[in-house]
NUTIFI-196723 format. One record per residue (C-alpha): x negated, y negated, z negated; residue number from 1; residue in three letters. Coordinates in steps of 0.02 Angstrom, whole numbers. Example, Ala and Ser with C-alpha at 12.3 -4.5 7.8 and 13.67 -1.06 7.14 Angstrom:
BEGIN
pt c1 -615&c2 225&c3 -390&seq 1&type Ala
pt c1 -684&c2 53&c3 -357&seq 2&type Ser
This chain:
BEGIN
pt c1 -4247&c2 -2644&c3 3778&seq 1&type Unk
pt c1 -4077&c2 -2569&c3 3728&seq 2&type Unk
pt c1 -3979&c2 -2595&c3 3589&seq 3&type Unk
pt c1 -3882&c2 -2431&c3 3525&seq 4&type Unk
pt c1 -3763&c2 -2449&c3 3394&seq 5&type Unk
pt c1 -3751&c2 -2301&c3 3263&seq 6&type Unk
pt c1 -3602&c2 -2287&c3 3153&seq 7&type Unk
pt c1 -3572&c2 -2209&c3 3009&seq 8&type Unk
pt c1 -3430&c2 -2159&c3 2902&seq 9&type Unk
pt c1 -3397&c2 -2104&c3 2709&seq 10&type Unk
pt c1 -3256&c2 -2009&c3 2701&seq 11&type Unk
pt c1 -3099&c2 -2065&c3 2554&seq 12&type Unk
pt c1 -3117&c2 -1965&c3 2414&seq 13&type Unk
pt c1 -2936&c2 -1949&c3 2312&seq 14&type Unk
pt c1 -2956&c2 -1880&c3 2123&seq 15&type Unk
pt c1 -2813&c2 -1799&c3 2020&seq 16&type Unk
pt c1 -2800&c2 -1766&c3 1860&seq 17&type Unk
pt c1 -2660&c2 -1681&c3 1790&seq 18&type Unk
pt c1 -2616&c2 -1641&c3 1603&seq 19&type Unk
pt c1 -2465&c2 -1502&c3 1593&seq 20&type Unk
pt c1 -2299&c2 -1539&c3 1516&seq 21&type Unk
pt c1 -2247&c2 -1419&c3 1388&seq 22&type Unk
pt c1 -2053&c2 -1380&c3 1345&seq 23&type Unk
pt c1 -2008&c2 -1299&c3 1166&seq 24&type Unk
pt c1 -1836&c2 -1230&c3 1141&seq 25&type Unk
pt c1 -1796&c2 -1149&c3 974&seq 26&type Unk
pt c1 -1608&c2 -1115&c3 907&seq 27&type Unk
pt c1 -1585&c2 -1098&c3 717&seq 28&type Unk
pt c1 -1487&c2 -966&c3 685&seq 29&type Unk
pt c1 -1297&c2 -977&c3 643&seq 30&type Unk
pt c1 -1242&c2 -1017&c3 482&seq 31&type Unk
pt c1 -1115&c2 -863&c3 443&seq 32&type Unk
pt c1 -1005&c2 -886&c3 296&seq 33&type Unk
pt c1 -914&c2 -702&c3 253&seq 34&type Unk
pt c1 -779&c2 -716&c3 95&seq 35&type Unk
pt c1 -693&c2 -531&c3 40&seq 36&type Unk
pt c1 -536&c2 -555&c3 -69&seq 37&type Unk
pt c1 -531&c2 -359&c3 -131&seq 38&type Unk
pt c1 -377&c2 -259&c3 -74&seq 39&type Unk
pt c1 -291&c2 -205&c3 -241&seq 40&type Unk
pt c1 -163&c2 -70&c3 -275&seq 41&type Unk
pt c1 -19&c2 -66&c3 -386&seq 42&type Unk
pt c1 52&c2 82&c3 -477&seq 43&type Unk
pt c1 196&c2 106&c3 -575&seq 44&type Unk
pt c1 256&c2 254&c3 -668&seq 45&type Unk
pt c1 434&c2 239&c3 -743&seq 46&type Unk
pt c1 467&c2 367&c3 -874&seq 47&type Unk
pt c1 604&c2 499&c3 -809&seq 48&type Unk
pt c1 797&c2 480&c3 -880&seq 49&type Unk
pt c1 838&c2 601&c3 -981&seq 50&type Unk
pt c1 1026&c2 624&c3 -1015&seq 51&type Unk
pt c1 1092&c2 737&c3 -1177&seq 52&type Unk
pt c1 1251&c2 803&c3 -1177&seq 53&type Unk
pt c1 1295&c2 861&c3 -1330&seq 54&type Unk
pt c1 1493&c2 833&c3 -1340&seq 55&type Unk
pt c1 1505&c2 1032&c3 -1324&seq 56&type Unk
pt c1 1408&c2 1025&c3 -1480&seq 57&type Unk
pt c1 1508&c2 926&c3 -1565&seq 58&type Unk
pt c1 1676&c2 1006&c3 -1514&seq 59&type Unk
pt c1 1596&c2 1146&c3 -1599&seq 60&type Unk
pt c1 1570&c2 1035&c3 -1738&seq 61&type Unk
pt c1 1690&c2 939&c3 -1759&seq 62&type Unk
pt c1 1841&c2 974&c3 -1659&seq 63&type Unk
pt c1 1763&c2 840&c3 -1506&seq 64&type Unk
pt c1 1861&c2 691&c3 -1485&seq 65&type Unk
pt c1 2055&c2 674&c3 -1499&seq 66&type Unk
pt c1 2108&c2 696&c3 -1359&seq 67&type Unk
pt c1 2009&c2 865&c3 -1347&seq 68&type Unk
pt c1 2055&c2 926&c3 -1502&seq 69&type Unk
pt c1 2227&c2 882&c3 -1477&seq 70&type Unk
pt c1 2231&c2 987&c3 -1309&seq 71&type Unk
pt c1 2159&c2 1148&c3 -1386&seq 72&type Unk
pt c1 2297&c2 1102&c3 -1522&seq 73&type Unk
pt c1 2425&c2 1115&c3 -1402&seq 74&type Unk
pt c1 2363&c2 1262&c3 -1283&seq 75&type Unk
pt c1 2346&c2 1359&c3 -1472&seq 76&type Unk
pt c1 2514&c2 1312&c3 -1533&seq 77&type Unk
pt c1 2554&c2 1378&c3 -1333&seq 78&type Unk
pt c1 2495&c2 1526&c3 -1373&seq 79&type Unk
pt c1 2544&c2 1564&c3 -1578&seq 80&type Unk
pt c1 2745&c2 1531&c3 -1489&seq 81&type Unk
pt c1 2721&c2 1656&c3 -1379&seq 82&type Unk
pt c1 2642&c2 1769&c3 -1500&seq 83&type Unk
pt c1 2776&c2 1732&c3 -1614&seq 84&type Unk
pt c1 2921&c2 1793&c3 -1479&seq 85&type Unk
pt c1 2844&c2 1959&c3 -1431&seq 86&type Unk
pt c1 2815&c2 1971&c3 -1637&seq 87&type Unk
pt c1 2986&c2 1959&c3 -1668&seq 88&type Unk
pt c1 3032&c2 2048&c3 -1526&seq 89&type Unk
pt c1 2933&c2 2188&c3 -1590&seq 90&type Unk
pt c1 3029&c2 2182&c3 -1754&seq 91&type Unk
pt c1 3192&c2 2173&c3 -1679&seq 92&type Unk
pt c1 3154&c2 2327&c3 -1599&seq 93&type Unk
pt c1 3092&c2 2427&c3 -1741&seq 94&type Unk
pt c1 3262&c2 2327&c3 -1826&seq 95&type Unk
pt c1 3359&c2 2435&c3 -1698&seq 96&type Unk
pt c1 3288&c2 2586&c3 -1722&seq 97&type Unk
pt c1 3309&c2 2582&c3 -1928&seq 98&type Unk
pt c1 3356&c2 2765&c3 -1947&seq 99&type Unk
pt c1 3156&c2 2809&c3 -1902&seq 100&type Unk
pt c1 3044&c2 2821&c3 -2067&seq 101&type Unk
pt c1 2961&c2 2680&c3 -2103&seq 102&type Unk
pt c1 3080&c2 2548&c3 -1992&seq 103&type Unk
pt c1 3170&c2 2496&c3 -2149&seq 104&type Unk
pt c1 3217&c2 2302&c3 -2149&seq 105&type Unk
pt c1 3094&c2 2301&c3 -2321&seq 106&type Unk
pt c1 2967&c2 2385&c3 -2225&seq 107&type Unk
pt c1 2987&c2 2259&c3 -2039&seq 108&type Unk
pt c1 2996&c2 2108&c3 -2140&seq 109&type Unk
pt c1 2886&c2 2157&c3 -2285&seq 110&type Unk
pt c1 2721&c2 2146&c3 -2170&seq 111&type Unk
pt c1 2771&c2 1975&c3 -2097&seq 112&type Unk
pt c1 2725&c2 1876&c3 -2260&seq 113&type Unk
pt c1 2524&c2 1853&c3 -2190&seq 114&type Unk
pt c1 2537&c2 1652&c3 -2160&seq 115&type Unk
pt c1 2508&c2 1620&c3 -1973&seq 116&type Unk
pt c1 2341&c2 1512&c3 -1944&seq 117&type Unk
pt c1 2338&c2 1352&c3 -1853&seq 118&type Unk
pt c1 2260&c2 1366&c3 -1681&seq 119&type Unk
pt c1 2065&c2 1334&c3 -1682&seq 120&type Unk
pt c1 2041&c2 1146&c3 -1644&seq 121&type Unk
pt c1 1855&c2 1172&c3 -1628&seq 122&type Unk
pt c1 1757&c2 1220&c3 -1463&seq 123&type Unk
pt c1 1695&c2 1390&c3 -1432&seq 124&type Unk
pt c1 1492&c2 1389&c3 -1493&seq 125&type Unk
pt c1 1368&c2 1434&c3 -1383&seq 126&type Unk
pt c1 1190&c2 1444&c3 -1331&seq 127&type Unk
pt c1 1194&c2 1308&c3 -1207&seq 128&type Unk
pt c1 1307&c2 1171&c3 -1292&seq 129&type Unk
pt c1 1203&c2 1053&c3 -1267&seq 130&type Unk
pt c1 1167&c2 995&c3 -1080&seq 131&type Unk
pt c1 981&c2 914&c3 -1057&seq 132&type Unk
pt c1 962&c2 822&c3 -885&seq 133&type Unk
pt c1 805&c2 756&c3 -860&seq 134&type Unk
pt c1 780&c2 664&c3 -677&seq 135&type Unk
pt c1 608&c2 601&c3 -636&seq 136&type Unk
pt c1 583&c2 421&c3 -558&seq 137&type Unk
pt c1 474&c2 411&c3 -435&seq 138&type Unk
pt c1 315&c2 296&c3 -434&seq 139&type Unk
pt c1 322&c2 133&c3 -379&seq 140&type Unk
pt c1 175&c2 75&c3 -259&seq 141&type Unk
pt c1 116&c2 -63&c3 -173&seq 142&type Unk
pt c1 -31&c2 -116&c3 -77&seq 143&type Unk
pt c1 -114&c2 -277&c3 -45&seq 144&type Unk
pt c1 -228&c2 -262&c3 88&seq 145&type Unk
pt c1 -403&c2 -312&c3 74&seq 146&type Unk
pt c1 -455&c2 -474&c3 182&seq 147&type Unk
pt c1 -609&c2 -509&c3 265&seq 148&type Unk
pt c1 -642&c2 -729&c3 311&seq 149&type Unk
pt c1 -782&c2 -753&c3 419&seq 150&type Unk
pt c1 -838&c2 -939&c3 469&seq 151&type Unk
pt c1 -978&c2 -948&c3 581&seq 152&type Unk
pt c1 -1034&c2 -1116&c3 650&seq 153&type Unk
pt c1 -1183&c2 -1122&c3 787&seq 154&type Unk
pt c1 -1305&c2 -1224&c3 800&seq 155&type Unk
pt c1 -1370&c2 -1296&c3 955&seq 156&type Unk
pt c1 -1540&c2 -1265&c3 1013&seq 157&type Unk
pt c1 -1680&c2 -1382&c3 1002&seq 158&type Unk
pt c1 -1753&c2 -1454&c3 1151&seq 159&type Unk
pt c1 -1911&c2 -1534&c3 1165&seq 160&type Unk
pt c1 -1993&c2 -1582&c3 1319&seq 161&type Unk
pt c1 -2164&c2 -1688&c3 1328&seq 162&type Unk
pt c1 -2183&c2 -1729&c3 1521&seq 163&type Unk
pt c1 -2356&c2 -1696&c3 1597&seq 164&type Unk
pt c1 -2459&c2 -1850&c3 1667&seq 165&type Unk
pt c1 -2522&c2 -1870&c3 1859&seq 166&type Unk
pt c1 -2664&c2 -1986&c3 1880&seq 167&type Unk
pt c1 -2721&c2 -2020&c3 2058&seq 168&type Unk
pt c1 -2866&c2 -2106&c3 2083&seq 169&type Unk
pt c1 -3007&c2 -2144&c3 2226&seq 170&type Unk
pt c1 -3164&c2 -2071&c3 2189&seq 171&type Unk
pt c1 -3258&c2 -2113&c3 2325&seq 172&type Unk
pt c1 -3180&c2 -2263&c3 2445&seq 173&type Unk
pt c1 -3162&c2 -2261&c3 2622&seq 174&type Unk
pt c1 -3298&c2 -2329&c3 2741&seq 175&type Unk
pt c1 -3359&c2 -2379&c3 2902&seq 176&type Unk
pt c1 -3516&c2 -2443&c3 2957&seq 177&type Unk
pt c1 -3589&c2 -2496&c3 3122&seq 178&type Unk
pt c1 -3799&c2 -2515&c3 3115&seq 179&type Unk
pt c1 -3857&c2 -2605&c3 3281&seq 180&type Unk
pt c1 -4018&c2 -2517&c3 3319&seq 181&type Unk
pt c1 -4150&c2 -2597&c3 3440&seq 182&type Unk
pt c1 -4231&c2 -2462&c3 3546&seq 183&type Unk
pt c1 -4417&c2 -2519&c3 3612&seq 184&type Unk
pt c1 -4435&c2 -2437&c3 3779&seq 185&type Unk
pt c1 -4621&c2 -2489&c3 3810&seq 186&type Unk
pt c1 -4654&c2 -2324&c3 3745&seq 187&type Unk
């Protein structure tokens, strides 16, 4: 008789199971705040100046002012003296020469009874007496520039993360067994 021993053995079995994790980002978007203050533009027109002269007018008029009148007065009277000389010069002359017709002291002195006139205390009149200056202004202008305020704030991203799960497990445990076996040789 012999004795055999047969062994046997069951392998481990591990088992897994797994779920997946999942990850989720989202980012809102920025919050954008945008403010315009308008640009704006100022214009202004003053009227021109306009000067009028018209002080040759009235010297024409009215003789001007005093002291104007008073110089023409005293250029004229200037002038009438002068006149006067080479008026009696001109009669002395004819005086001299009395034994011509017509040089008789009746006839020099006869003509001379026209009064003399005063000298003109007026101004000369004319087209242009009066002097019109007209000078344009220019236009005044300013600019305010338009603005532009922009506020942006970010906003962070959103993060979510569920982890995944591991399970480990034995499915099948580990084994080892020995079966003594009698073996009948009478055979």
């Amino acid at each position: 008789m012999q004795v055999a021993v047969q062994i046997s053995r069951t392998p481990a079995l591990i088992g897994m199971n797994t779920t997946p994790g999942s990850l989720t980002m989202s980012q809102p978007q920025a919050d954008m705040q945008i403010t315009t203050i308008p640009g704006q533009w100022d214009i202004h027109q003053p009227g021109p100046d306009v000067i009028i002269d018209q002080s040759k007018a009235r010297a024409v008029y009215t003789g001007g002012t005093y002291r104007e009148m008073s110089q023409r007065i005293y250029s004229g009277v200037e002038q009438l003296w002068l006149q006067g000389i080479a008026k009696r010069m001109e009669q002395g002359a004819r005086m001299a020469n009395f034994q011509k017709p017509g040089n008789s002291i009746a006839e020099v002195y006869g003509e001379d009874w026209q009064p003399v006139s005063y000298p003109e205390v007026r101004g000369p009149a004319a087209y242009d007496n009066v002097d019109i200056d007209i000078q344009a202004n220019p236009p005044q202008i300013s600019y305010r520039k338009a603005e532009v305020k922009i506020e942006a704030k970010q906003n962070v991203p959103e993060i979510h993360y569920t982890p995944g799960t591991l399970e480990i497990y034995m499915r099948q445990m580990p084994s080892l067994t020995f079966t003594p076996q009698i073996i009948d040789d009478k055979y």
